[in-house]
C-alpha positions in Angstrom: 6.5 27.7 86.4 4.8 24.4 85.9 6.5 23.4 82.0 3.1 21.6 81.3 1.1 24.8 81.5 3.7 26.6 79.6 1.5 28.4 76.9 4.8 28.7 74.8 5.0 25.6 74.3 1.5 24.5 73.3 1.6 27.9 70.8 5.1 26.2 69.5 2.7 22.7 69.6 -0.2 24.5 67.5 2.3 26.3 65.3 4.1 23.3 64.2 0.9 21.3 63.3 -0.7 24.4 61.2 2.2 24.2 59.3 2.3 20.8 58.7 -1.2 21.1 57.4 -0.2 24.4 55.1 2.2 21.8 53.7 0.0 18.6 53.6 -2.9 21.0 51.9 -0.3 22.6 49.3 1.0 18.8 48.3 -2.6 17.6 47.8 -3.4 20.5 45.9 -0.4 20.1 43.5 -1.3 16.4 43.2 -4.4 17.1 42.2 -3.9 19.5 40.1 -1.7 17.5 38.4 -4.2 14.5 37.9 -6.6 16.5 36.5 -4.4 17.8 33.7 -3.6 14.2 33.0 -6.9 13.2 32.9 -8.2 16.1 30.8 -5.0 15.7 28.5 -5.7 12.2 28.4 -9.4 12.8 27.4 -8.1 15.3 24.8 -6.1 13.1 23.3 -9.0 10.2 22.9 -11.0 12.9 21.4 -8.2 13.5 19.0 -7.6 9.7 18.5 -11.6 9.5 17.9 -11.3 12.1 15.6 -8.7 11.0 13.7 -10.0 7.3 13.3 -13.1 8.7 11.9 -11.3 10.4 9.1 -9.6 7.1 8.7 -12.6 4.6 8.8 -14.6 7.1 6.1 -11.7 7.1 3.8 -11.9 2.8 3.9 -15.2 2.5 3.6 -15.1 4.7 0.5 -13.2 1.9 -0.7 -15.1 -0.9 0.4 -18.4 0.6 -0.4 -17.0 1.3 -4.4 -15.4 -2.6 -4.4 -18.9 -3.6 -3.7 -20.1 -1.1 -6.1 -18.1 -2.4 -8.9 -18.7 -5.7 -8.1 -22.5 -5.7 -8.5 -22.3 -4.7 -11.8 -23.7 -7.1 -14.2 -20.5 -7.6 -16.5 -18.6 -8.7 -13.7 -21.3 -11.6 -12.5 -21.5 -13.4 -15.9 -18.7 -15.6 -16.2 -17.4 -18.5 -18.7 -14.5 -21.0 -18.0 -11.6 -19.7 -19.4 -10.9 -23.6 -20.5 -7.9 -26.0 -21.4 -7.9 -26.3 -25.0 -8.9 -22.9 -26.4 -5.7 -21.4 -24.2 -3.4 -24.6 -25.4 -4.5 -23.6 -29.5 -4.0 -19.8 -28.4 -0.3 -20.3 -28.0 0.0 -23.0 -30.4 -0.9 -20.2 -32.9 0.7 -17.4 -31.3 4.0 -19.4 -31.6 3.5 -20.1 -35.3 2.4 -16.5 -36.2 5.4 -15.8 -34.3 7.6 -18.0 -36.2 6.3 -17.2 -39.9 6.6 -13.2 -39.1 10.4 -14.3 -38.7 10.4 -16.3 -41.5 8.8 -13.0 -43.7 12.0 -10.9 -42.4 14.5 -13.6 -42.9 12.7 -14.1 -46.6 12.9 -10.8 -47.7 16.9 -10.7 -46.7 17.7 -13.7 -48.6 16.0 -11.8 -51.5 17.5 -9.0 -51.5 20.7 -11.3 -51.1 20.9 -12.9 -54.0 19.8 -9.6 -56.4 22.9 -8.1 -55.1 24.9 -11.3 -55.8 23.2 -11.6 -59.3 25.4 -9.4 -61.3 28.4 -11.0 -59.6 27.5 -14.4 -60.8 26.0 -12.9 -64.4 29.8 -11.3 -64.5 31.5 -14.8 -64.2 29.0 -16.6 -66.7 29.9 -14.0 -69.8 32.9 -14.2 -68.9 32.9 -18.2 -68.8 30.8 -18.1 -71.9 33.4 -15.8 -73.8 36.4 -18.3 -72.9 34.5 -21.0 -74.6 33.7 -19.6 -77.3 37.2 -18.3 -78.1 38.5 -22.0 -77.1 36.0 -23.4 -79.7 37.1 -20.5 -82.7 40.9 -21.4 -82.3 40.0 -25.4 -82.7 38.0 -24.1 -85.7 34.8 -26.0 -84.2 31.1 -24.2 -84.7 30.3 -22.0 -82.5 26.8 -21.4 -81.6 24.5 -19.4 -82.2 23.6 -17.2 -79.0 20.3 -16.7 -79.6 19.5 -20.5 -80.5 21.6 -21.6 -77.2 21.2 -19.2 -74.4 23.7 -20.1 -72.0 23.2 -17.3 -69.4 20.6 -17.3 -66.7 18.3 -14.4 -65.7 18.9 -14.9 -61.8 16.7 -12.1 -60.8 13.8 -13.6 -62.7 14.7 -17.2 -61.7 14.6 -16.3 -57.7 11.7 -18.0 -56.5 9.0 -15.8 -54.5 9.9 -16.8 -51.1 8.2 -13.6 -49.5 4.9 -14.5 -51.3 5.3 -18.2 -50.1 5.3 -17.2 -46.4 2.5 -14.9 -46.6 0.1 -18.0 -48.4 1.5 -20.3 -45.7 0.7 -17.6 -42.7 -2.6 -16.7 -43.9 -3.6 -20.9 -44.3 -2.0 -21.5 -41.0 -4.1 -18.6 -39.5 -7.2 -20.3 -41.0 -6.4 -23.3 -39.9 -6.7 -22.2 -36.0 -9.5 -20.2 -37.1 -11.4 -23.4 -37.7 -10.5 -24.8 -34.9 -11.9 -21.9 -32.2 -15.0 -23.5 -32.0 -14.5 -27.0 -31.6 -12.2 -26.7 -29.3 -14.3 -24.0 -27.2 -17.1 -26.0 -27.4 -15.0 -28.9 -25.6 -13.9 -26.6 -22.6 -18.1 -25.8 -22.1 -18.6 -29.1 -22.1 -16.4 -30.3 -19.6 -15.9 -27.0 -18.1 -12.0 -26.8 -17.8 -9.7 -24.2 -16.4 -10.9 -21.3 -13.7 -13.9 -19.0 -13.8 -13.2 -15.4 -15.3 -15.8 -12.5 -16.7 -17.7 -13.5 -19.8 -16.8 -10.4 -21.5 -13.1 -9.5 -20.3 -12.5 -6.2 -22.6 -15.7 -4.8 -21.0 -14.7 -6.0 -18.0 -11.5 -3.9 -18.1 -12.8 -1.2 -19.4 -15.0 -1.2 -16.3 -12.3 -1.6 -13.6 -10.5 1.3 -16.3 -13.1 3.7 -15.4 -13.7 3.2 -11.9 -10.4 4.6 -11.4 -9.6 8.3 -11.1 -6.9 10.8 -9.9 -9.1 11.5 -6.9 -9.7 8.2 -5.8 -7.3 6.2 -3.3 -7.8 3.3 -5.4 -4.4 3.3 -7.9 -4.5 -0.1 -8.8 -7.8 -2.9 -9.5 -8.2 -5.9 -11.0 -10.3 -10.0 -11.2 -8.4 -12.7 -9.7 -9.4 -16.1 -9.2 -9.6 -17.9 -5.9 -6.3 -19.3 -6.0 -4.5 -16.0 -7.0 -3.9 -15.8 -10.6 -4.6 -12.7 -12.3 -7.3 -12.4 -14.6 -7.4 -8.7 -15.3 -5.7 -5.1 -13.9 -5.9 -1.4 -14.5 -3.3 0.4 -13.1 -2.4 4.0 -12.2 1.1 2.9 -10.3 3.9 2.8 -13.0 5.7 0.0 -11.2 2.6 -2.6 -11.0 3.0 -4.0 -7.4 2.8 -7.9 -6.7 -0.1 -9.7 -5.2 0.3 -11.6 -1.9 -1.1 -14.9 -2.8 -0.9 -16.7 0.2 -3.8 -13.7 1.5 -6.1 -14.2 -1.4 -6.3 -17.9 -0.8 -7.0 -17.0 2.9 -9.7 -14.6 1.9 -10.8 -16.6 -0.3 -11.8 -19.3 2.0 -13.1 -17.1 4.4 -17.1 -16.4 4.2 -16.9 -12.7 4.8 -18.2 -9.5 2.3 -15.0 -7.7 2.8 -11.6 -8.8 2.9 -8.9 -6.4 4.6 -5.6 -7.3 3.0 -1.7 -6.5 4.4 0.1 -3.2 4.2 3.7 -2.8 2.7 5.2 -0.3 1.2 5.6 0.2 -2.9 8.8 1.4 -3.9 7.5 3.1 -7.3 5.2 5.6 -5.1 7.5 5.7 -2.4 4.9 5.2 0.4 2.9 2.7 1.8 -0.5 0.9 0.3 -3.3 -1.6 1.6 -5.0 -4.5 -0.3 -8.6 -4.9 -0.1 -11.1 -6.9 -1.5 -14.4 -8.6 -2.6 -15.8 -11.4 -3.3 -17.5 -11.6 -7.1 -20.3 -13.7 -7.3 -22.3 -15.1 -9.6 -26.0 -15.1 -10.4 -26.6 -18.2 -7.9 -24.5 -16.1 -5.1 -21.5 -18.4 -5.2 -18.3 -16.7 -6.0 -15.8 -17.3 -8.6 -13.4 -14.6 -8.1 -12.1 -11.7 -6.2 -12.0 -7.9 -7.4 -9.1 -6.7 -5.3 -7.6 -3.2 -5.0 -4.3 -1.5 -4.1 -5.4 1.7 -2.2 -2.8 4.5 -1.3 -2.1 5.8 2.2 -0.9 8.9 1.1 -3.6 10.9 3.3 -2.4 9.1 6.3 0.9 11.0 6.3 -1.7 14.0 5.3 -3.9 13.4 8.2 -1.1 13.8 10.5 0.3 16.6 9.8 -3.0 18.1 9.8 -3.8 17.5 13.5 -0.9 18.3 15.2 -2.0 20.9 17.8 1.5 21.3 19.0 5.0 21.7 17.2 5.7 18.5 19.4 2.4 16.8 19.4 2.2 13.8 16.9 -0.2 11.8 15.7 1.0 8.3 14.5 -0.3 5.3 12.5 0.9 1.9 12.4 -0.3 -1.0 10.7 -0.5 -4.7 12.2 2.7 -5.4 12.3 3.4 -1.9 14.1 5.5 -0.2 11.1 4.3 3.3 11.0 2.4 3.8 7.9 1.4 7.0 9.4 3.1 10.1 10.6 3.6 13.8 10.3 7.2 13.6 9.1 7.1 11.6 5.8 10.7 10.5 6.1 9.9 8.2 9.5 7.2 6.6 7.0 10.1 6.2 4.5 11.9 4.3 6.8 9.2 2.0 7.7 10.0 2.1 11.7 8.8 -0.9 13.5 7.4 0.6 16.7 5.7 -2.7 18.3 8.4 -3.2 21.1 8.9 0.4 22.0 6.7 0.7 25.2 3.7 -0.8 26.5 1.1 1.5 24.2 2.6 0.3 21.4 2.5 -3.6 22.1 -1.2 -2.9 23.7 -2.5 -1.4 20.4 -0.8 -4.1 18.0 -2.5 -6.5 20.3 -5.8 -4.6 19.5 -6.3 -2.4 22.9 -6.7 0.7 23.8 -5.9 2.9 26.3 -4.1 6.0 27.8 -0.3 5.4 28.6 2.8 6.7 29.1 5.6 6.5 26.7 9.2 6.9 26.0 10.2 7.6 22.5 13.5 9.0 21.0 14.5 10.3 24.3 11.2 12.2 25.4 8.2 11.2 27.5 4.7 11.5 26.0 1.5 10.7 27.3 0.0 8.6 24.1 -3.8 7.5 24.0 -4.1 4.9 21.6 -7.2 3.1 19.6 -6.9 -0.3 17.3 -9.6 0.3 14.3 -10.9 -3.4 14.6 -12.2 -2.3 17.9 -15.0 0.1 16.2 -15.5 -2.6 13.5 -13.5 -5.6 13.5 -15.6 -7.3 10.3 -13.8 -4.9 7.8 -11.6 -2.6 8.9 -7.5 -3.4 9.5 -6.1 -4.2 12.8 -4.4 -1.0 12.7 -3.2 1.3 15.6 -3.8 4.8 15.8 -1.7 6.8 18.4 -1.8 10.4 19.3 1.3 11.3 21.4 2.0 15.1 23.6 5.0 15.6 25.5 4.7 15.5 29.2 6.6 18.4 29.2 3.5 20.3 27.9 0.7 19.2 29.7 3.1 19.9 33.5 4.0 23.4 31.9 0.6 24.5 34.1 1.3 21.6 36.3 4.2 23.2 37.5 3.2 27.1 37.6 0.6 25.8 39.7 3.2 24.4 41.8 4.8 27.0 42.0 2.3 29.1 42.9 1.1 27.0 45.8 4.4 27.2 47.1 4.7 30.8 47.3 1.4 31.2 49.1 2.1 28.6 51.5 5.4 30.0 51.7 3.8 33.6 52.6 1.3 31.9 55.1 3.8 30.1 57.3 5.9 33.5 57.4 2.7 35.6 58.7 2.0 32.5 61.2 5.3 32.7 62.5 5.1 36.3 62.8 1.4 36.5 64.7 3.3 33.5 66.9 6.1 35.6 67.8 3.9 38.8 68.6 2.2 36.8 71.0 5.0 34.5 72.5 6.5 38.3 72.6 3.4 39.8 74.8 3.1 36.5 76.9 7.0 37.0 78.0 6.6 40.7 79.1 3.2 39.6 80.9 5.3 37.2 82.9 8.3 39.6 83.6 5.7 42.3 84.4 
C-alpha cells in the first residue's frame, strides 16, 4: 500500500484541522462575545454617568442662576463707603456706653452699700453723742440743747445720687456722638474711605434672609468685599462655616460671571458643601463685592443611592482634589476618602478626562466610566469627577454562560466528527480486507 495514498491518513489530516477550526471558531466567538458586553456595559455606564451629571449640573445651575437672581436686585447695586471715621466714632461710643452701663451697676451697689452701713454708723454716733453728754453733766458744764445743735447725720438723705449722675452723664455722652454722625459721615463721602458695602444693609439682609428656604441647597449667603471681609450673612447652618479667603481674592480678580469655589466638608452638618459666587455690581457695571453661598451636597449622597442598578454597582463623586463627596454609603463620605491615586480612572478624571476603564478598588475589579463636569461646561461648573463603577464579575456572568455554552457544543461536534471518522476509517478497513 503506497502510505501517501493512504485515505486514513488524509481522513486523520481532515479531522485534525476541522477540529482545530471548531476550536479556533468557539475562541473567537467567546472573545467576541465578551467584547461586546464590555462595550455595551461600557456604553451603559456613560449613559448612567450622563445621566447622573445631568441631575448634578441642574442642581448647580439652580444655584447659580438664583446668585445671579439675587444679585440683580436693586438693593444690592446701590452702595456707600462704609468709611474710616464714622466706624472709628462707632466704637468710640460703643466702648463708653459700655463703660457707663458698668458704672450704672457698680452705682447702684455702692448705694445700696452704704444704706445698709447707715444704721451701723447712726448706732456709733448716739452712742458717741450720749458719752459726751454724760462726760459734760459730771464736769457740771452746759449741755446743749439737741435741737439747737444737731450732732447726728441723716446718712441716707446725705448719700449723693450717684445712679442719677451716670444716667445725665450717659445720656450727654450719647448726644455727644450723636452730633458728631454727621460730620464725621460727611468726611468718609468726601474722601471716600473704607470698602464698598450695600447702601441699605438691614434690607440688604433681610433680602439674602428671604432668599433662603428649607428646600433650597443654599444654607448659608452673604456680601463680602473683594478682599474677603464679611459684610453681611444669613445662615441656616448652626455652626457658621469659615470663608476661604485666599479663593475670594482669586475670584475676585478673575473677570468671569460665576465663580465655582472649593469643597470641604462642615463638621456641624456632617457632610460636605461647595462655595459659589457672584460678582455684585454697581450701576456703572464695575463690581464692588461678591454675594457668595455655601450650598449643601446632601443630594449627592442621595443621587447615588438612587441609581444603583445593582446591590454592587456604585455610583461615586469626587471633587477636585479626588475626596469623595459622593457615594451611596454615607459613611465613605464621612470619611472623606481621597481616591485620586487609586487607578488610572481616578487620576484621569481629577485631571479632567473621561473615559471607560478598568479598576481595582477594595479588592474587587470594576469596569468604571468616568466624566469631569468642566468638560460639559468648564466656565461654571466644578472640576468635579463623576464615576459610575459595576463589578466585572457582573457584566462576565453572561460572558461566561456563553462560554460555557460554546464549549459544550463544540465539545458535542468534535465527538460526532470523531464518530462519522471512525464509521468510515471502519468501512475503508473491511473494504481493504475484503
Amino acid at each position: 500500500m503506497n502510505p501517501k495514498g493512504d485515505p486514513t491518513r488524509i481522513i486523520y489530516l481532515f479531522t485534525g484541522l476541522i477540529i482545530v477550526l471548531i476550536c479556533y471558531l468557539s475562541w473567537e466567538s467567546i472573545t467576541r462575545e465578551k467584547d461586546e458586553k464590555l462595550q455595551a456595559s461600557g456604553q451603559e455606564l456613560s449613559v448612567l454617568v450622563d445621566l447622573a451629571a445631568d441631575g448634578i449640573i441642574r442642581s448647580l445651575n439652580s444655584v447659580r442662576d438664583s446668585l445671579h437672581l439675587i444679585s440683580k436686585m436693586p438693593t444690592l447695586r446701590e452702595y456707600s463707603f462704609s468709611g474710616k471715621f464714622t466706624p472709628a466714632l462707632n466704637k468710640v461710643a460703643s466702648s463708653c456706653s459700655e463703660l457707663f452701663e458698668t458704672l450704672l451697676d457698680e452705682s447702684v451697689i455702692w448705694e445700696r452699700t452704704i444704706d445698709e452701713k447707715a444704721d451701723e454708723y447712726l448706732y456709733y454716733l448716739e452712742y458717741s453723742e450720749a458719752f459726751v453728754r454724760r462726760a459734760l453733766f459730771s464736769l457740771g458744764a452746759a449741755i446743749p440743747d439737741p435741737s439747737e445743735n444737731p450732732m447726728l447725720i441723716n446718712f441716707s438723705r446725705a448719700t449723693p445720687p450717684l445712679n442719677k449722675l451716670c444716667q445725665a452723664t450717659q445720656q450727654i455722652s450719647s448726644l455727644f456722638f450723636s452730633s458728631l454722625e454727621a460730620p464725621f459721615c460727611l468726611l468718609d463721602t468726601i474722601f471716600k474711605l473704607g470698602f464698598p458695602e450695600p447702601s441699605n444693609l438691614r434690607m440688604a439682609e433681610g433680602l439674602l434672609r428671604v432668599s433662603l428656604s428649607d428646600r433650597n441647597l443654599i444654607k448659608h449667603i452673604g456680601i463680602q468685599t473683594l478682599e474677603g471681609n464679611e459684610i453681611v450673612s444669613v445662615s441656616q447652618i448652626s455652626r457658621t462655616p469659615f470663608f476661604l479667603n485666599g479663593w475670594v481674592r482669586k475670584a475676585a480678580s478673575a473677570s468671569r460671571p460665576f465663580f465655582s469655589g472649593p469643597v470641604w466638608f462642615n463638621e456641624g452638618l456632617g457632610r460636605p458643601v461647595w462655595q459659589a459666587a457672584v460678582p455684585l455690581y454697581d450701576l456703572s457695571r464695575k463690581p464692588f463685592a461678591l454675594l457668595s453661598a455655601i450650598v449643601d451636597l446632601a443630594f449627592l449622597h442621595e443621587l447615588s443611592a438612587r441609581s444603583q442598578i445593582s446591590s454592587a454597582a456604585q455610583l461615586l463623586i469626587v471633587d477636585e482634589e479626588g475626596v469623595v463627596i459622593g457615594h451611596p454609603k454615607l459613611a465613605k463620605i464621612v470619611l472623606q476618602l481621597n481616591l485620586s491615586h487609586s487607578g488610572k480612572a481616578f487620576e484621569n478624571v481629577v485631571s479632567g478626562k473621561d473615559g471607560i476603564e478598568e479598576v481595582n478598588l477594595g479588592g474587587g475589579s470594576f469596569l468604571a466610566a468616568y466624566r469631569n463636569l468642566t468638560n460639559y461646561d468648564d466656565s461654571s461648573l466644578p472640576g468635579w469627577g463623576i464615576l459610575y463603577l459595576k463589578p466585572y464579575s457582573e457584566i462576565m456572568s453572561s460572558v461566561w454562560l456563553y462560554a460555557f455554552n460554546t464549549c459544550m457544543i463544540a465539545a458535542i461536534t468534535i465527538y460526532i466528527l470523531l464518530q462519522l471518522v471512525g464509521m468510515i476509517i471502519a468501512g475503508i478497513e473491511e473494504d481493504e480486507e475484503s
